[in-house]
C-alpha positions as CSV (number, residue, x, y, z in Angstrom):
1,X,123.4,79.1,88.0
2,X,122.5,76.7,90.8
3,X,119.7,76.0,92.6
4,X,119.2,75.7,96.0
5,X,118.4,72.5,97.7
6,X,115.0,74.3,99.1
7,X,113.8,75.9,95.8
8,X,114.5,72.0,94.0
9,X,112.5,70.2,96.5
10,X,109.9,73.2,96.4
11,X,109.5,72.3,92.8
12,X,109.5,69.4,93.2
13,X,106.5,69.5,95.4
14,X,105.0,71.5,93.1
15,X,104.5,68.9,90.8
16,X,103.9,66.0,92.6
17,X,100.7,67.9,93.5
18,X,100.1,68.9,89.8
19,X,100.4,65.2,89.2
20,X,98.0,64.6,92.2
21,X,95.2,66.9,90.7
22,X,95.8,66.6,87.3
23,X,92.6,64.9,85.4
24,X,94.2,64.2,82.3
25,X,96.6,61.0,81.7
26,X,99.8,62.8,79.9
27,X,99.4,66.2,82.2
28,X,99.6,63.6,85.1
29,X,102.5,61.6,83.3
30,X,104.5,64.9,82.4
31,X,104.3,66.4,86.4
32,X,105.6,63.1,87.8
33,X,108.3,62.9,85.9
34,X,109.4,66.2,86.3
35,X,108.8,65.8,90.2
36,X,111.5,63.0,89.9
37,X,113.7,65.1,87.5
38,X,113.5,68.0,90.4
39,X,113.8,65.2,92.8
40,X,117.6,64.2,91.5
41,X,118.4,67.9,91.0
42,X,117.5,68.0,94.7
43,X,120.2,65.5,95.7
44,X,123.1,66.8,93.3
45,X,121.8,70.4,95.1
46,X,122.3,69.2,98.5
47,X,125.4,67.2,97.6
48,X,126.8,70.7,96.2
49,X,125.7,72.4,99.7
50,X,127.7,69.8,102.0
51,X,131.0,69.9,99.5
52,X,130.5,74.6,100.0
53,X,129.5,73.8,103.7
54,X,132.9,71.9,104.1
55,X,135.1,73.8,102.0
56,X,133.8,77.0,103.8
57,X,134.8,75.3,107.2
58,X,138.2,75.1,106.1
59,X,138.6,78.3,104.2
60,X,136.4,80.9,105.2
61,X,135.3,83.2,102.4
62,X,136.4,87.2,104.3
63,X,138.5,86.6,106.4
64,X,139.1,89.3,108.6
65,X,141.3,92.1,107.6
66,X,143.9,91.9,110.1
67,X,144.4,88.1,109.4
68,X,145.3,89.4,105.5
69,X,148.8,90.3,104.3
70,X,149.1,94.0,104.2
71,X,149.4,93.6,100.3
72,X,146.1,91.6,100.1
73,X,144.4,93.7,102.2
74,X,141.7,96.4,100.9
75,X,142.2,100.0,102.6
76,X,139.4,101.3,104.3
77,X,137.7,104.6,102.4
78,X,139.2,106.8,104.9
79,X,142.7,105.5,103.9
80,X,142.2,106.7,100.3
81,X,142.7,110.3,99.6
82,X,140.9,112.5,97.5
83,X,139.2,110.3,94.6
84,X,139.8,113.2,92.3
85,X,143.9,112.3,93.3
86,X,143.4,109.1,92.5
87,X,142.0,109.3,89.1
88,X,143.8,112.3,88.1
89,X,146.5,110.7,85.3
90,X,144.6,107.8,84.8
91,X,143.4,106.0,81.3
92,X,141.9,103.9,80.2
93,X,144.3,104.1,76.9
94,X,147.7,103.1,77.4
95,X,149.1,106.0,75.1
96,X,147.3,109.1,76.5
97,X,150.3,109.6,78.8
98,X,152.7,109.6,76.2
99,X,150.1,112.0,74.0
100,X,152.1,116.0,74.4
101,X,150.0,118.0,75.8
């Protein structure tokens, strides 16, 4: 999973302020370099953003429907009849339609 830009430098934050107000020497050491670890994770984070930002500019995610192939396009729920019709005959085993009945 990745992190946003906004929650890295939030945590990032966070600790530069632990490190601020922390009284003892390793708590102190231990925030700030955390805060710089957060602080790199904050670039890759924002770097990952503007590569989706201009990716999505290209290629939009949905498209609208009517810009879709009619064989790529998802029917609307009125389209569909009955769902008892659809799942009527259908298996998850292979062999239960060849099984007599």
């Amino acid at each position: 999973m990745n992190h946003s830009s906004a929650f890295c430098a939030a945590q990032a934050a966070l600790h530069r302020e632990r490190a601020a107000n922390a009284g003892l020497a390793n708590v102190r050491s231990i925030a700030e370099k955390a805060a710089n670890a957060w602080d790199g994770e904050t670039s890759l984070a924002e770097a990952r953003e503007r590569r989706r930002d201009a990716r999505l500019a290209i290629s939009p995610v949905n498209p609208a429907d009517d810009e879709l192939p009619q064989d790529c396009r998802v029917p609307d729920a009125d389209e569909y009849p009955d769902d008892a019709a659809l799942i009527a005959g259908t298996s998850e085993n292979p062999d239960r339609e060849f099984a007599s009945t």
